[in-house]
N, C-alpha and C positions, 0 to 999 in steps of 0.2 A: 529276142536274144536270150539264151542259156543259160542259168547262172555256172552253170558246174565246170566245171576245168579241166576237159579231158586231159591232158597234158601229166594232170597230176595223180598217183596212183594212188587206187581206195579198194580197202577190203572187197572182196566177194559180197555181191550183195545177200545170198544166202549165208554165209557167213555171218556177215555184219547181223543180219536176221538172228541168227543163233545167240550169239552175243549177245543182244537186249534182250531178246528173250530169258537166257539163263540169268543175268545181271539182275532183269526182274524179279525172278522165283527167289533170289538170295533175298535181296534186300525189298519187295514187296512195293509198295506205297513211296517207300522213302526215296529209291529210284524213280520210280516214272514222276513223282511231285519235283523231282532234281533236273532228270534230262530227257520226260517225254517217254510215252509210250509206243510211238509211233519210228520204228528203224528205219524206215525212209524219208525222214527228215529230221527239219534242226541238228540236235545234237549227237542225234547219229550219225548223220553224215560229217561231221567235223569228225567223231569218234573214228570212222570209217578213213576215213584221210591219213590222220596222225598215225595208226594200226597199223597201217597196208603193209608195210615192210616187216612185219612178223608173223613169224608163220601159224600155223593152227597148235601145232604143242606149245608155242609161246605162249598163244593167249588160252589155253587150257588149264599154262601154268599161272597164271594171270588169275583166272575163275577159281582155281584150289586154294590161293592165298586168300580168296576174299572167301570163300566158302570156311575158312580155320582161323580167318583176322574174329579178334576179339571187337574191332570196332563194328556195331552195328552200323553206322551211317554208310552211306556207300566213296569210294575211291572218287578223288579226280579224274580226270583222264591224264596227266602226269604219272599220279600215283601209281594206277592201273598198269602203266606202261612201264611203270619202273617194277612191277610185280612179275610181269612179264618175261621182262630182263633178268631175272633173276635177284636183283638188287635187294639185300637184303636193308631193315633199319639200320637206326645208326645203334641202336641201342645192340643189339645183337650182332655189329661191328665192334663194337667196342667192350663187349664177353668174349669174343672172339679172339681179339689181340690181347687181352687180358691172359688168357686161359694160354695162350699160343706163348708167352715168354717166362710161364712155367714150365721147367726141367722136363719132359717125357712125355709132353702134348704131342698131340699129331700135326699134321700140316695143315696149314690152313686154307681158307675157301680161296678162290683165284680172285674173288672181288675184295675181300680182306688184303690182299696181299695186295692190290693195286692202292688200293686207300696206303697200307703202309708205306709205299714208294713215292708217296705223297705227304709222307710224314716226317720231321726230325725225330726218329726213336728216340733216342738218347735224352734229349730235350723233354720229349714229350712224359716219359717215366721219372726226372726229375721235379718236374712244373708241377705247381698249387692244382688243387682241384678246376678251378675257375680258366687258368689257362691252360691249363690240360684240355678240358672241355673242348675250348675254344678251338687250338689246335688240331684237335680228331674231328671238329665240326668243317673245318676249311679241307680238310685233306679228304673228306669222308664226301662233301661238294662236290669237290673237284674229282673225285674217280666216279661218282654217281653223273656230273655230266660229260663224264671222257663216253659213259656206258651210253647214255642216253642219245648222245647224238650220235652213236653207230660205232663208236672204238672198241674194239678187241680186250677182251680181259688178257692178262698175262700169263704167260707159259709157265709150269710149276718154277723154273728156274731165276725169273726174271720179276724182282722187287721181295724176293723172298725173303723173310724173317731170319731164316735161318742164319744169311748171311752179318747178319745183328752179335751174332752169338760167339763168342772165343773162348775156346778151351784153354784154362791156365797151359799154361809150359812150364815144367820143372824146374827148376835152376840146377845148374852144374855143379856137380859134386866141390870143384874145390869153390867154388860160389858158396857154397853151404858152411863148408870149411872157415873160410876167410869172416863169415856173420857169426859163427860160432863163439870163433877168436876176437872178433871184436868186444863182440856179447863179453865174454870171460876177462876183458881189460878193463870194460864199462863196470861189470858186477866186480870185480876185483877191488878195482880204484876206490867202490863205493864200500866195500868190504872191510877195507885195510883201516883206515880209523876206528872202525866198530872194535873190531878184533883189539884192537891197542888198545882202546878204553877198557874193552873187558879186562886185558893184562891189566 
């Protein structure tokens, strides 16, 4: 009896082949002691499983973050997949919505803008350090696994920042007028004993 599952879809095995291969040249020793040298078994085939649904620019985009990540060790297979996907850290989520609700920032990445639509803005920018954290750590979860398990990033329009933002509105002239007048009753009132003492 078979172990394998046809039913279930698994990278190219040339593919998969590339994969460990170039995984090993990055990270050397500390891969194959991690998940095996051999891409037709063990953990390659589990790697080969979880993969199948990404195309080849994915996991090239995948291999460029681990070829520029500062961490020597090598990725999960989560992690990997989340490279994949585009998904950026959280840390560099969270520069990102920083930098983004400064005055003449550009627009932000589609996966930032999803985390946003998973955040209380307003809340989030008054909160202590600690629940600040906390809050962009649940909302930053929850768009990392809407990505992971196959959902769509959002359209520039949809959870956008921008919509956060309000341009003051002027007040109306006799608006202006009538604070004026007020102002000149309040300084007056306050005025008019001084004046008498000076007399």
């Amino acid at each position: 009896m078979s172990s394998s599952t046809p039913d279930r879809p698994e990278l190219r095995a040339g593919l998969r082949r590339s994969l460990w291969a170039a995984m090993a040249d990055v990270y050397g020793h500390r891969w194959t002691s991690s998940y095996g040298d051999n891409p037709d078994e063990g953990a390659a085939l589990t790697w080969g499983k979880v993969l199948a649904d990404l195309s080849p620019q994915q996991l090239a985009e995948g291999l460029a973050y681990c070829g520029k990540s500062a961490n020597p060790w090598p990725p999960t297979l989560p992690e990997f997949r989340a490279a994949c996907l585009g998904i950026p850290e959280l840390h560099a989520v969270r520069a990102e919505l920083v930098a983004h609700l400064r005055p003449g920032s550009g627009s932000p990445s589609a996966f930032a803008r999803l985390v946003w639509s998973h955040l209380d803005g307003f809340r989030w920018r008054v909160a202590d350090a600690a629940t600040g954290d906390r809050m962009l750590r649940e909302a930053y979860d929850a768009a990392r696994q809407h990505v992971m398990g196959g959902g769509a990033l959002p359209e520039p329009s949809a959870g956008a920042i921008e919509e956060e933002k309000r341009e003051p509105k002027p007040a109306s002239p006799e608006v202006v007028e009538a604070t004026f007048r007020k102002l000149d009753e309040i300084l007056g009132a306050d005025a008019g004993p001084e004046e008498e003492s000076a007399a």
